[in-house]
PDB file with SEQRES, HELIX, SHEET and CRYST1 records, atoms N, CA, C and O in Angstrom:
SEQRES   1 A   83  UNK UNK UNK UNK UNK UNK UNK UNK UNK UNK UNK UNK UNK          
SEQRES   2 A   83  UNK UNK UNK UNK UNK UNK UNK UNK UNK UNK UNK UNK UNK          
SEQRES   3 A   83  UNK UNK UNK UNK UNK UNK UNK UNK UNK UNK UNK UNK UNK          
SEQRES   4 A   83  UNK UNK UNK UNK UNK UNK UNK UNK UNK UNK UNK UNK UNK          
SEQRES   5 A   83  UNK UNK UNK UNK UNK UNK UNK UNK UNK UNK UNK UNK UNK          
SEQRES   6 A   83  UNK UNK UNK UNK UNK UNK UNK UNK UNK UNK UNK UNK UNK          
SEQRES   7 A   83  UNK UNK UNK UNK UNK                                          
HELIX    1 AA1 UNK A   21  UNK A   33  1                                  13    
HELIX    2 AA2 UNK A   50  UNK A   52  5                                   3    
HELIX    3 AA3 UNK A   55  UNK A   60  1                                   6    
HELIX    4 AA4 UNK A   73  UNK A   78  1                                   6    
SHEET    1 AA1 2 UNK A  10  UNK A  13  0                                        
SHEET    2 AA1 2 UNK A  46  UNK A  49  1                                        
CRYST1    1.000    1.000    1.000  90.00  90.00  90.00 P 1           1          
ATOM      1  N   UNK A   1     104.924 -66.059   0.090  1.00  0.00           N  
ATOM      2  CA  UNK A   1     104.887 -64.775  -0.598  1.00  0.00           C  
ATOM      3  C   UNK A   1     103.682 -63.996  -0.094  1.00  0.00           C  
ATOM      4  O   UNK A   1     102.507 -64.337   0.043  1.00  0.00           O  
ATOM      5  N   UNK A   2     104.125 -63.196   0.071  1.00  0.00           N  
ATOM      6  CA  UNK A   2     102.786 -62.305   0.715  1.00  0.00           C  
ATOM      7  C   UNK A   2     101.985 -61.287  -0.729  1.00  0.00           C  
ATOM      8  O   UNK A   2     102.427 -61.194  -1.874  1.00  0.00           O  
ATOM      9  N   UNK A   3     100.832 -60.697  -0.208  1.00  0.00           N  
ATOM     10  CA  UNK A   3     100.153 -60.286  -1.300  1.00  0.00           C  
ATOM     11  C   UNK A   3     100.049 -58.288  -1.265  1.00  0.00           C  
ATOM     12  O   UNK A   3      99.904 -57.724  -0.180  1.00  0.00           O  
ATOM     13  N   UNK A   4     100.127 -57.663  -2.280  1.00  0.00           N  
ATOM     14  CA  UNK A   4      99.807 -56.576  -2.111  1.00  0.00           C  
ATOM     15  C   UNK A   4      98.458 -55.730  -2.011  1.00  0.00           C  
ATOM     16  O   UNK A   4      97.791 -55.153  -2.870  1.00  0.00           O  
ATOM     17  N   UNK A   5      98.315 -55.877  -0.646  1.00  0.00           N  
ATOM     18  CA  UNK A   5      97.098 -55.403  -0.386  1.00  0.00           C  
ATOM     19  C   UNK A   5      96.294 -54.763  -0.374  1.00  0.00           C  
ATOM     20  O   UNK A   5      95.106 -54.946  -0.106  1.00  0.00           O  
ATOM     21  N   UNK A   6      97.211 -53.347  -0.865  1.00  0.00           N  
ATOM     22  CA  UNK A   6      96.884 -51.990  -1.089  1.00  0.00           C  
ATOM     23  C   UNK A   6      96.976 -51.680  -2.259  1.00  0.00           C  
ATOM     24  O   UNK A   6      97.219 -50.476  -2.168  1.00  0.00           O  
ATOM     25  N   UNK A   7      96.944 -52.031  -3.813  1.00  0.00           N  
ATOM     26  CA  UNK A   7      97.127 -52.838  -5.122  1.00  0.00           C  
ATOM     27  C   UNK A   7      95.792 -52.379  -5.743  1.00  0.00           C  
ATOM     28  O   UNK A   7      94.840 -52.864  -5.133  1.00  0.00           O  
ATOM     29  N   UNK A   8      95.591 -51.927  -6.333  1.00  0.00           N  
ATOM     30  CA  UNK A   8      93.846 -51.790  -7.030  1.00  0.00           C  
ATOM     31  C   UNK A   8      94.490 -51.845  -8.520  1.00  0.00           C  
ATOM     32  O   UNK A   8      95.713 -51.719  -8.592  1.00  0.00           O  
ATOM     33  N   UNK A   9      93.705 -52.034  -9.769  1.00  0.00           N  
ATOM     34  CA  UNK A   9      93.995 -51.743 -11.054  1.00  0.00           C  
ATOM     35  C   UNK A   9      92.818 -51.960 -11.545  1.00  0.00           C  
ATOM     36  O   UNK A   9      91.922 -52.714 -11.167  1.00  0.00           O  
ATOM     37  N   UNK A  10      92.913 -50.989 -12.722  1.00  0.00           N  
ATOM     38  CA  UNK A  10      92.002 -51.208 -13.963  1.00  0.00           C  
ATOM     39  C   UNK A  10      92.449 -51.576 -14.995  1.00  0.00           C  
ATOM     40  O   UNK A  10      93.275 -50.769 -15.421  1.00  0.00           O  
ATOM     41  N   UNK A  11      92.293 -52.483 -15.669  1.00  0.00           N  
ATOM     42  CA  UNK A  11      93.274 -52.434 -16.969  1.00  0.00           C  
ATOM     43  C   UNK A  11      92.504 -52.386 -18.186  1.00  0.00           C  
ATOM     44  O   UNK A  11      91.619 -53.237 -18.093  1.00  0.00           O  
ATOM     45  N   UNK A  12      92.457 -51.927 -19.010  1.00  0.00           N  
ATOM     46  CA  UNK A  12      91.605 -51.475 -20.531  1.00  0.00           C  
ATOM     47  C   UNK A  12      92.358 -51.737 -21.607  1.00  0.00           C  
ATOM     48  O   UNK A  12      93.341 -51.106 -21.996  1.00  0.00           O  
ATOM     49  N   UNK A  13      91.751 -52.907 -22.182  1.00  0.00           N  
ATOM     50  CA  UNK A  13      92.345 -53.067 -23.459  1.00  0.00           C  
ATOM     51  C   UNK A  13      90.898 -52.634 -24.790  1.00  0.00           C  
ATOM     52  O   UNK A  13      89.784 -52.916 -24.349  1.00  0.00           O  
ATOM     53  N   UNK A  14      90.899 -52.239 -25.732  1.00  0.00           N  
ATOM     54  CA  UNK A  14      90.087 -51.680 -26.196  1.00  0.00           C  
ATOM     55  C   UNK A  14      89.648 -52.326 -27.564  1.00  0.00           C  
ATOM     56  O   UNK A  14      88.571 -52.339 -28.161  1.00  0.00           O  
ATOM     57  N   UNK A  15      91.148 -52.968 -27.888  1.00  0.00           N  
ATOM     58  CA  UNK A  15      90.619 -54.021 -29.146  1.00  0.00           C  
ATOM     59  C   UNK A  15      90.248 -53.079 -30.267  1.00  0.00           C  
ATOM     60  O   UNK A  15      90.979 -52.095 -30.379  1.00  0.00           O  
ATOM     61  N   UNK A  16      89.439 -53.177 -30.953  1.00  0.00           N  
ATOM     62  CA  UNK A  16      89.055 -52.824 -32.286  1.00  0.00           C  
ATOM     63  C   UNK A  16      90.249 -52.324 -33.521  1.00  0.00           C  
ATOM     64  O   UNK A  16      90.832 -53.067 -34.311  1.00  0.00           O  
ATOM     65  N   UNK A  17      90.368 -50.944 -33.392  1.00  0.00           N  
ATOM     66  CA  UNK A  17      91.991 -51.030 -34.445  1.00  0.00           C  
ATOM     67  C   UNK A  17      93.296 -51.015 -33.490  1.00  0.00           C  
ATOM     68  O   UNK A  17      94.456 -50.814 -33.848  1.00  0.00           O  
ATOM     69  N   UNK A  18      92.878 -51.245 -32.347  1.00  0.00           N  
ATOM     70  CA  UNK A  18      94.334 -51.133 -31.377  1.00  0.00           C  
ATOM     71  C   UNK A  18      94.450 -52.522 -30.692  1.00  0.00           C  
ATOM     72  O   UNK A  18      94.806 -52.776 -29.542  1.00  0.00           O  
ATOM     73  N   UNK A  19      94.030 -53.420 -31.765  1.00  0.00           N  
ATOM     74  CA  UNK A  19      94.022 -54.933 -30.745  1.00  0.00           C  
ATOM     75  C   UNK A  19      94.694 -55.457 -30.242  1.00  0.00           C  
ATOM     76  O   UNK A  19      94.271 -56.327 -29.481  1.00  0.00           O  
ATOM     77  N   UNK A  20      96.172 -55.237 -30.370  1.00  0.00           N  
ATOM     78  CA  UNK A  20      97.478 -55.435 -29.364  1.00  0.00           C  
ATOM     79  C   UNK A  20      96.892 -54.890 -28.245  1.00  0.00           C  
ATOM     80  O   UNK A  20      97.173 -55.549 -27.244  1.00  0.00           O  
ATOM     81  N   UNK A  21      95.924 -53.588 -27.947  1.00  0.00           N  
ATOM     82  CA  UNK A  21      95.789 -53.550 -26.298  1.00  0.00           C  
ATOM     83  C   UNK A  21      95.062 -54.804 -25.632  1.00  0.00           C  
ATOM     84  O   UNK A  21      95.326 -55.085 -24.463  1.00  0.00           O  
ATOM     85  N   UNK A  22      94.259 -55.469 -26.276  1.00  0.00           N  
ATOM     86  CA  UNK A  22      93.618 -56.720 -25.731  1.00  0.00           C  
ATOM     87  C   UNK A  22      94.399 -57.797 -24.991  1.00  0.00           C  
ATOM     88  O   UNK A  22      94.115 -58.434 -23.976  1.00  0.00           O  
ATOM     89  N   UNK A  23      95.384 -57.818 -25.728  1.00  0.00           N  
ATOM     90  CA  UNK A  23      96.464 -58.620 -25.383  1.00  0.00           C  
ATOM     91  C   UNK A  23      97.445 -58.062 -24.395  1.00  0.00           C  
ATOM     92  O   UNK A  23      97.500 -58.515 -23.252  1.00  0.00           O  
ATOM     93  N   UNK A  24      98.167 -57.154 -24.779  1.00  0.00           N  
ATOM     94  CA  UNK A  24      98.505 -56.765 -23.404  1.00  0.00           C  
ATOM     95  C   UNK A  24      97.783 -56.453 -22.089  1.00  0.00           C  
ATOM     96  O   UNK A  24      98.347 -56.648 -21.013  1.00  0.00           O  
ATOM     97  N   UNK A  25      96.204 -55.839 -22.192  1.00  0.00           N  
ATOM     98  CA  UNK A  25      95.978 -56.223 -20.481  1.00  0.00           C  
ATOM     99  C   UNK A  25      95.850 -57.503 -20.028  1.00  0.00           C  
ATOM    100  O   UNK A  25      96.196 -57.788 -18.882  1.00  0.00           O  
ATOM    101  N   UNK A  26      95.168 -58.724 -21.162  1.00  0.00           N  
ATOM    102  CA  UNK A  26      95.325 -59.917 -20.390  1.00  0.00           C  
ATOM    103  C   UNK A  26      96.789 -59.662 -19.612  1.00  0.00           C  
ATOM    104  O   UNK A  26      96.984 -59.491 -18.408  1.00  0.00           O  
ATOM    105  N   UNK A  27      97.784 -59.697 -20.759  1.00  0.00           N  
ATOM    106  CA  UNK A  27      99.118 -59.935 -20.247  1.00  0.00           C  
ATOM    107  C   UNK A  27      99.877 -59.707 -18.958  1.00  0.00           C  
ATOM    108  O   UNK A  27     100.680 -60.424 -18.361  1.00  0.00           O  
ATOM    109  N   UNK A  28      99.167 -57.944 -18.580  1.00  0.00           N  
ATOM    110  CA  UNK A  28      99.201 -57.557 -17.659  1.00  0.00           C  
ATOM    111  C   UNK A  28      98.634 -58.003 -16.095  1.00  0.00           C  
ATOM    112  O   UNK A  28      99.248 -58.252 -15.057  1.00  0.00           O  
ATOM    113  N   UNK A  29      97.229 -57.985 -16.414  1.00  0.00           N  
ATOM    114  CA  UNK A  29      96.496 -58.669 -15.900  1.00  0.00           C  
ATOM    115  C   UNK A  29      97.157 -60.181 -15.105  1.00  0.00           C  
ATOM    116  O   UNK A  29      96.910 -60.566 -13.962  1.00  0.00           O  
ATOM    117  N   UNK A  30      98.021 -60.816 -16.104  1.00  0.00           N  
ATOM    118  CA  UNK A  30      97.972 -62.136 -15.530  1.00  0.00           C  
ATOM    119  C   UNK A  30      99.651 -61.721 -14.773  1.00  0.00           C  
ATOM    120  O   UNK A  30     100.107 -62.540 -13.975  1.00  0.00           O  
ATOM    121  N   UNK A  31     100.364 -60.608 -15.050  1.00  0.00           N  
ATOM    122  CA  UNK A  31     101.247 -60.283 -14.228  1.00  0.00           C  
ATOM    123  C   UNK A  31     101.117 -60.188 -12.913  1.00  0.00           C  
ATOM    124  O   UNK A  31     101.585 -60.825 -11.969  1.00  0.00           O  
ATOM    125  N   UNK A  32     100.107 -58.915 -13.054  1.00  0.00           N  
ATOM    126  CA  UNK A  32      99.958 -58.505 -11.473  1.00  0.00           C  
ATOM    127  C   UNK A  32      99.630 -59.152 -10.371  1.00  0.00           C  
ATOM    128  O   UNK A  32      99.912 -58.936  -9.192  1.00  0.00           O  
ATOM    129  N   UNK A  33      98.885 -60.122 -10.982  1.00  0.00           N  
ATOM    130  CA  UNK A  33      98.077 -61.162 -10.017  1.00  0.00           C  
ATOM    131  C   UNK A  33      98.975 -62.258  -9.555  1.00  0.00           C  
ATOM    132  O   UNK A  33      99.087 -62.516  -8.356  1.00  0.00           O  
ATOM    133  N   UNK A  34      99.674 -62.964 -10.571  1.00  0.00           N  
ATOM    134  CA  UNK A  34     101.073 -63.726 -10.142  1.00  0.00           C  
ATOM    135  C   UNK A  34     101.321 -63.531  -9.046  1.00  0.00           C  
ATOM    136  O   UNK A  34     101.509 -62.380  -8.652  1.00  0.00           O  
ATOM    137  N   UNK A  35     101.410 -64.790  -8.076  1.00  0.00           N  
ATOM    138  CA  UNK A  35     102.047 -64.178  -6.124  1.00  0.00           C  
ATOM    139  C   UNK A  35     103.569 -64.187  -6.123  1.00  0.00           C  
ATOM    140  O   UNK A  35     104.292 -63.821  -5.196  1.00  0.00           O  
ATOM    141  N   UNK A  36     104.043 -64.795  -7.632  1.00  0.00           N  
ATOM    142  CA  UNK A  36     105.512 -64.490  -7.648  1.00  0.00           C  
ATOM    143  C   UNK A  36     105.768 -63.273  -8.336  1.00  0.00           C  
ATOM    144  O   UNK A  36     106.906 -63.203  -8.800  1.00  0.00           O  
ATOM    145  N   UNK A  37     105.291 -62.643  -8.462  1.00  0.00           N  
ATOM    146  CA  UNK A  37     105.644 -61.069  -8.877  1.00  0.00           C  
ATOM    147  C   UNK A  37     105.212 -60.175  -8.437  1.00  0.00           C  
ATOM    148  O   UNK A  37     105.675 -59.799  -7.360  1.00  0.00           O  
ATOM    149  N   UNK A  38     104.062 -59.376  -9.102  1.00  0.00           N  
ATOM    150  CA  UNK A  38     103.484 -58.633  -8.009  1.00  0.00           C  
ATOM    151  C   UNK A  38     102.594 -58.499  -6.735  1.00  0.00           C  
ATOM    152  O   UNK A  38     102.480 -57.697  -5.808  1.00  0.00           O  
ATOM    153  N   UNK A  39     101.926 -59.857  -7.197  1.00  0.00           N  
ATOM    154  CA  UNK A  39     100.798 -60.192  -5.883  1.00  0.00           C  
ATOM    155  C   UNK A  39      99.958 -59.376  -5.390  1.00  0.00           C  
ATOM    156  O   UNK A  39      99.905 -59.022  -4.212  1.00  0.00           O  
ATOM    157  N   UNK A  40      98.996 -58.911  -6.610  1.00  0.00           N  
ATOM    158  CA  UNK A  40      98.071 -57.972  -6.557  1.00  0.00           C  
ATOM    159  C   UNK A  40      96.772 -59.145  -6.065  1.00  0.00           C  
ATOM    160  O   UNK A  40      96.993 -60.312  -6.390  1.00  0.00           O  
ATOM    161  N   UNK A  41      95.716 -58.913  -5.455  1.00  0.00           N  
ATOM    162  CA  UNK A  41      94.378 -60.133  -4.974  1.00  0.00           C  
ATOM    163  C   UNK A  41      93.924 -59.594  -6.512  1.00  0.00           C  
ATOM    164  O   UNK A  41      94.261 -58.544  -7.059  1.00  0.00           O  
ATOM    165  N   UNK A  42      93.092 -60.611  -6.998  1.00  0.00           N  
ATOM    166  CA  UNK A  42      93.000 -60.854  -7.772  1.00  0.00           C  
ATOM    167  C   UNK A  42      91.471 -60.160  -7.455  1.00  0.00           C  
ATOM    168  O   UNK A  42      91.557 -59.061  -8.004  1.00  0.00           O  
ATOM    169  N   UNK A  43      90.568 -60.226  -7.047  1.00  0.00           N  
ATOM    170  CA  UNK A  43      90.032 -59.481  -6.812  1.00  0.00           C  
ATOM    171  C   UNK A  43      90.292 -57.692  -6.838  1.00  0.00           C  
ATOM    172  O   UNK A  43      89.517 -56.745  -6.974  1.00  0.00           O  
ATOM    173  N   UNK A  44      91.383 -57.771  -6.690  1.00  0.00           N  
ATOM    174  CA  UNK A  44      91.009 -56.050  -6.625  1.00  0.00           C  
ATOM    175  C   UNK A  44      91.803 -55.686  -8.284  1.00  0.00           C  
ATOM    176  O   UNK A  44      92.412 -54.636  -8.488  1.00  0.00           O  
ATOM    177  N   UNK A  45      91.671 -56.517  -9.078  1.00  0.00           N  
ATOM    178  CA  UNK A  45      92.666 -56.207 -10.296  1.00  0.00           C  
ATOM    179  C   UNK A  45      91.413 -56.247 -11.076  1.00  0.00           C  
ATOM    180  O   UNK A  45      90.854 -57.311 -10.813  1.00  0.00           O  
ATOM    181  N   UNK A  46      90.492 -55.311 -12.213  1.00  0.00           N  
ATOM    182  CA  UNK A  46      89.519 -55.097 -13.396  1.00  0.00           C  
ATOM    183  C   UNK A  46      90.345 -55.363 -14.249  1.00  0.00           C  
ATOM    184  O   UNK A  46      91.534 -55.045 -14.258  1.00  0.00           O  
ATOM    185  N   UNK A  47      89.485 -56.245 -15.377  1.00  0.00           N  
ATOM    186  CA  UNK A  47      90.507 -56.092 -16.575  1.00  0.00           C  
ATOM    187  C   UNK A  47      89.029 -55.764 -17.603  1.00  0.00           C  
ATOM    188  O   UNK A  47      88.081 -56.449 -17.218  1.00  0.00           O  
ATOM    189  N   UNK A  48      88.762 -55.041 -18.564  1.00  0.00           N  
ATOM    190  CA  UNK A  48      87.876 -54.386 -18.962  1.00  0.00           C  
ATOM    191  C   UNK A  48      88.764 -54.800 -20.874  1.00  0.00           C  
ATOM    192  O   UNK A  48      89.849 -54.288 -21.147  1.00  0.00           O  
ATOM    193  N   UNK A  49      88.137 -55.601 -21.740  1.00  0.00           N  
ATOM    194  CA  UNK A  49      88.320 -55.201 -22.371  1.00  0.00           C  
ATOM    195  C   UNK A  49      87.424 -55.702 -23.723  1.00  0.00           C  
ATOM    196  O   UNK A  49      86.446 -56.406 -23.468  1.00  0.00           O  
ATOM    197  N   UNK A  50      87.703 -55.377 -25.171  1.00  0.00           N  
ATOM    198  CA  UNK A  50      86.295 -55.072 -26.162  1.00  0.00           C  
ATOM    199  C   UNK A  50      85.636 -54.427 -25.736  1.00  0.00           C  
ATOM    200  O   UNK A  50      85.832 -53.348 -25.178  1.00  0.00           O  
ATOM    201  N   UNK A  51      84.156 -55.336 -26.050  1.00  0.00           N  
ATOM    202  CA  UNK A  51      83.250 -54.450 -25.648  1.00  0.00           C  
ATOM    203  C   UNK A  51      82.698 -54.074 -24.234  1.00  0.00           C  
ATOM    204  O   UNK A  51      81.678 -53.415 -24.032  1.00  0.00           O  
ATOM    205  N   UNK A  52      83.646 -54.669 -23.159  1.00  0.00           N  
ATOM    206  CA  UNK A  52      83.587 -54.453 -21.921  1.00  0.00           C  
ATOM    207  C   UNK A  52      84.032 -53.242 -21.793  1.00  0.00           C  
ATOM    208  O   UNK A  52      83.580 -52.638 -20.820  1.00  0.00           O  
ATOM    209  N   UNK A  53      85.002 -52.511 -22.661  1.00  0.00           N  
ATOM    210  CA  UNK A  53      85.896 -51.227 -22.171  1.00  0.00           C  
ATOM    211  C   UNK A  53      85.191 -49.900 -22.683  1.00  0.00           C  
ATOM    212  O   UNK A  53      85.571 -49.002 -23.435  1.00  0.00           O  
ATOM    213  N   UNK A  54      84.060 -50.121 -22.008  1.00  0.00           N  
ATOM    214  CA  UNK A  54      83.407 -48.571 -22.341  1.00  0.00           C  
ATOM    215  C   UNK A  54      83.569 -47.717 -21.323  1.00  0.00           C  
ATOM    216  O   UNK A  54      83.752 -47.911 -20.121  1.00  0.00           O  
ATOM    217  N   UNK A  55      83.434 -46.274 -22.281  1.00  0.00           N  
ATOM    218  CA  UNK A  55      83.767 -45.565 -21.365  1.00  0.00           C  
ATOM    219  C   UNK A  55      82.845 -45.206 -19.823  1.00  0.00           C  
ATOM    220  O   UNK A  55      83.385 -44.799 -18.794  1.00  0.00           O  
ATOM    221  N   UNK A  56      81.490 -45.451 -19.974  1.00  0.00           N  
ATOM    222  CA  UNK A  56      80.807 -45.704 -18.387  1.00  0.00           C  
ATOM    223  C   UNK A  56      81.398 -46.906 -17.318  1.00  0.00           C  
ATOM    224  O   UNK A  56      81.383 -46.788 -16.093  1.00  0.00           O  
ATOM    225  N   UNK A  57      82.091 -48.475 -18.312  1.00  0.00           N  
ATOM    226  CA  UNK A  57      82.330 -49.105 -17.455  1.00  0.00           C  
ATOM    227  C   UNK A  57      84.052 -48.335 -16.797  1.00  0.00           C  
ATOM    228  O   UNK A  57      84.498 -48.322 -15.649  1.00  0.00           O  
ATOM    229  N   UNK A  58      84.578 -47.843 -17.952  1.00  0.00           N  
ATOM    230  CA  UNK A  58      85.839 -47.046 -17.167  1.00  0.00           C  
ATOM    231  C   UNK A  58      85.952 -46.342 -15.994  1.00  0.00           C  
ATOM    232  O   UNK A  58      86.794 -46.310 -15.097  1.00  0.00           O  
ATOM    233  N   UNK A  59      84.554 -45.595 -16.281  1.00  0.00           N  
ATOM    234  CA  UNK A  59      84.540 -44.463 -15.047  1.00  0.00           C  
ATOM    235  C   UNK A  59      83.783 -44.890 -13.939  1.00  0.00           C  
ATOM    236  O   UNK A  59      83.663 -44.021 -13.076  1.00  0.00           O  
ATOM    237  N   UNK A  60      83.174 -46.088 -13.676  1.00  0.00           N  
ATOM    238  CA  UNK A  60      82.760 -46.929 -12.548  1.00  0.00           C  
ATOM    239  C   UNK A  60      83.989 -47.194 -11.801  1.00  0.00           C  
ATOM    240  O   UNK A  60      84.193 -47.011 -10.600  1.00  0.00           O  
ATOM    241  N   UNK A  61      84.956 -47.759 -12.905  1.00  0.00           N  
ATOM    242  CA  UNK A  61      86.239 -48.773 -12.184  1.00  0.00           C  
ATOM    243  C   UNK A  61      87.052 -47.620 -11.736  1.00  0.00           C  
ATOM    244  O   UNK A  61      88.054 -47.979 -11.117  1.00  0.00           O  
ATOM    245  N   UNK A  62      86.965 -46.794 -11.819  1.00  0.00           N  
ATOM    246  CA  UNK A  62      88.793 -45.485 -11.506  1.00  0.00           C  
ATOM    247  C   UNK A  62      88.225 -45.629 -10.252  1.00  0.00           C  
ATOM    248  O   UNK A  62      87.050 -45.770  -9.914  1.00  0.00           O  
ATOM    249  N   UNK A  63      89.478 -45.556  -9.483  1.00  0.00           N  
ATOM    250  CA  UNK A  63      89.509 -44.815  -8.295  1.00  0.00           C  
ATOM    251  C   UNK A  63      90.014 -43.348  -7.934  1.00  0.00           C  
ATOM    252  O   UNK A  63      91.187 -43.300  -8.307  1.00  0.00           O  
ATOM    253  N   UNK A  64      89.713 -42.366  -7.479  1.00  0.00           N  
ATOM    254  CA  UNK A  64      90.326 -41.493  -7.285  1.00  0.00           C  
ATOM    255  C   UNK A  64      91.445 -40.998  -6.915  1.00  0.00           C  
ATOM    256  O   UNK A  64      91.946 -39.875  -6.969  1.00  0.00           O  
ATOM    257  N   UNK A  65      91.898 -42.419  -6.371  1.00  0.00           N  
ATOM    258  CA  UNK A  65      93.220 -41.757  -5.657  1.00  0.00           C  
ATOM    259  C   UNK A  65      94.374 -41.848  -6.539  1.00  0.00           C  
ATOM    260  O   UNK A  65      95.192 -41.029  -6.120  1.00  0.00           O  
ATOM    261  N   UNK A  66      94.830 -42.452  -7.558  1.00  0.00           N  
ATOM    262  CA  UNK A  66      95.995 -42.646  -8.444  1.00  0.00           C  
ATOM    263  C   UNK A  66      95.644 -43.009  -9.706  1.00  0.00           C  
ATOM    264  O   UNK A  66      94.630 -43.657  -9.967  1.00  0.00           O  
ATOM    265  N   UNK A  67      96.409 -42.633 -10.474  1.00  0.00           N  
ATOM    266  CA  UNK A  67      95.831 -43.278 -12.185  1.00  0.00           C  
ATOM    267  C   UNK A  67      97.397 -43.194 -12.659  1.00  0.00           C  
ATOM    268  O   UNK A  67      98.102 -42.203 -12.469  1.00  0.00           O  
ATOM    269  N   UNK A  68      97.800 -44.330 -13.269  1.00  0.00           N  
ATOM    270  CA  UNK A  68      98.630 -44.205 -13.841  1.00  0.00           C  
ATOM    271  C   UNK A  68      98.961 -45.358 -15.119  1.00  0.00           C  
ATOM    272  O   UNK A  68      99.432 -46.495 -15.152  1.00  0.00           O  
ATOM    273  N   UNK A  69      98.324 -44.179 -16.339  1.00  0.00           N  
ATOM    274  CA  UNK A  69      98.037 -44.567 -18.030  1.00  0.00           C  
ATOM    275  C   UNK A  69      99.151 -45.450 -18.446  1.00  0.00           C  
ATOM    276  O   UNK A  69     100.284 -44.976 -18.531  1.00  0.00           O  
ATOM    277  N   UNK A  70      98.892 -46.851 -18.745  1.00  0.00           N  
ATOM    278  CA  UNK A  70     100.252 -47.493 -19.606  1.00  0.00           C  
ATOM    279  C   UNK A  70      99.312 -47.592 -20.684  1.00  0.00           C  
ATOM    280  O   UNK A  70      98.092 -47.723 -20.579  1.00  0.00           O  
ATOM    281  N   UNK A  71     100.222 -47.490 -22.073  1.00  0.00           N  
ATOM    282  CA  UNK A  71      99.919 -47.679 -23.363  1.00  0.00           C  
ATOM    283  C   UNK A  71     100.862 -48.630 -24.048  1.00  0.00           C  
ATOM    284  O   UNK A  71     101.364 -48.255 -25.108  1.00  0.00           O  
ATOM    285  N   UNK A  72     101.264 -50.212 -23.411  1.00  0.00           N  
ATOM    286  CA  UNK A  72     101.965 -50.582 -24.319  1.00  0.00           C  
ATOM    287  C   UNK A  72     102.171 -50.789 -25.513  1.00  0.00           C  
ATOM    288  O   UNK A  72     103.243 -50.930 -26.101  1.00  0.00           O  
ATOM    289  N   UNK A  73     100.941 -50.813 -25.962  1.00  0.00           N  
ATOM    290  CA  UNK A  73     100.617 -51.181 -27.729  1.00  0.00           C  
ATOM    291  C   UNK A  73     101.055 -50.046 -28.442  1.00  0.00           C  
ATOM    292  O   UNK A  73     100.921 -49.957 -29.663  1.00  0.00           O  
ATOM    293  N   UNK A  74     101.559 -49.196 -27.758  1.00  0.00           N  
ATOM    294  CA  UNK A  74     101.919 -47.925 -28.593  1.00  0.00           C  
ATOM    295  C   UNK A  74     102.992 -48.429 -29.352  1.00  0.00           C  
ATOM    296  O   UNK A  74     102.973 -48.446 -30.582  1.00  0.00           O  
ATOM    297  N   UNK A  75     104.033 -48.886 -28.590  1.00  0.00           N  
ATOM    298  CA  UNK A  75     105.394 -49.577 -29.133  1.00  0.00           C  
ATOM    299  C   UNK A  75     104.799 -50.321 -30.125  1.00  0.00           C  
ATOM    300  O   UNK A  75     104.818 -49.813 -31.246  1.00  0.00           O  
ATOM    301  N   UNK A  76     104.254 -51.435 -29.993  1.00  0.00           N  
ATOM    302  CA  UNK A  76     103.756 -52.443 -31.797  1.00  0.00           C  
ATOM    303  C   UNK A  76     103.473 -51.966 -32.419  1.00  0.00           C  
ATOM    304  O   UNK A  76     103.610 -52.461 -33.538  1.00  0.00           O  
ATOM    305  N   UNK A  77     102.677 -50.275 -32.321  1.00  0.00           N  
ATOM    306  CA  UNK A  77     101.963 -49.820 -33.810  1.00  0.00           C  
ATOM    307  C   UNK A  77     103.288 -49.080 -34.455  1.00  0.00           C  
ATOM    308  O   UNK A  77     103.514 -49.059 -35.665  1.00  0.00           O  
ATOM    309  N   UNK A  78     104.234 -48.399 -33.324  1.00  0.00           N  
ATOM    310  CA  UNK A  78     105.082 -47.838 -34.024  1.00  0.00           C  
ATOM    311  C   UNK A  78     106.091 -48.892 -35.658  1.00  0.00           C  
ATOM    312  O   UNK A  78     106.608 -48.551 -36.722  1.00  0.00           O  
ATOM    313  N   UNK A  79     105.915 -49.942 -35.058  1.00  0.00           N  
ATOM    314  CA  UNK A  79     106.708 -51.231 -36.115  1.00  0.00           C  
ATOM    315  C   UNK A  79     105.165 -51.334 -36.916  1.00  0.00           C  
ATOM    316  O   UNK A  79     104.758 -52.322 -36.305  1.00  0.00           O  
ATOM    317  N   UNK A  80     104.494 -51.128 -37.479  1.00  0.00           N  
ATOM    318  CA  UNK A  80     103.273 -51.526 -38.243  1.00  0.00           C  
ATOM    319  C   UNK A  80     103.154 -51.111 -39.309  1.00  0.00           C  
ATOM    320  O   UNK A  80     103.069 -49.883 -39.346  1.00  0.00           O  
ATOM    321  N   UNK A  81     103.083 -51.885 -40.744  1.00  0.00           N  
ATOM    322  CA  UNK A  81     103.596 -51.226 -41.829  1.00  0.00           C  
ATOM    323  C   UNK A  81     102.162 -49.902 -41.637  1.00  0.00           C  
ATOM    324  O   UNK A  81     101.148 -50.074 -40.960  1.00  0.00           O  
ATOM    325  N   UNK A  82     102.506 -48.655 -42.447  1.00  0.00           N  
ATOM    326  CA  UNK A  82     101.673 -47.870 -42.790  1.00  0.00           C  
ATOM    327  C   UNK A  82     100.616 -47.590 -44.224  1.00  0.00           C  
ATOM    328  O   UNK A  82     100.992 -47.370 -45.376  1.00  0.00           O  
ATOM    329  N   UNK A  83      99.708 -47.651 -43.891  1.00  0.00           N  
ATOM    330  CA  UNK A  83      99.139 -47.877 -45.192  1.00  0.00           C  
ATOM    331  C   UNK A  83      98.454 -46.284 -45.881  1.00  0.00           C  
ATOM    332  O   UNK A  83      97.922 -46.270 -46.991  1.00  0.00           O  
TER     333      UNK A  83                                                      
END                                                                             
């Protein structure tokens, strides 16, 4: 299996009242890197999250050339009773 070489990510999970994001970037995280799926180097994959996911360490990790925002935890809060 070959690896994607050209592959960068940041992934931000933020935890505190959105703690399903914690979990999904591991989740993610342990996707991309998989050489049976996406085969991102593991090296070039950030995973930033608690109190790692501030916003200075965010704007260290972007790269300029592409950004593209997933919010999976959006879907779990939508099922979350409301209080």
């Amino acid at each position: 299996m070959s690896t994607f070489t050209q592959g960068h990510a940041l992934l931000v999970g933020v935890g505190a009242d959105l703690a399903n994001t914690i979990d999904d970037a591991v989740e993610l995280n342990a996707i991309l890197t998989d050489e049976e799926r996406c085969a991102y180097p593991k090296e070039q994959v950030q995973l930033l999250t608690g109190e790692q996911a501030t916003r200075a360490d965010v704007l260290v990790g972007l790269e300029p050339d592409t950004l593209v925002p997933i919010a999976p935890a959006w879907a779990r809060q939508a099922d979350a009773p409301r209080p």
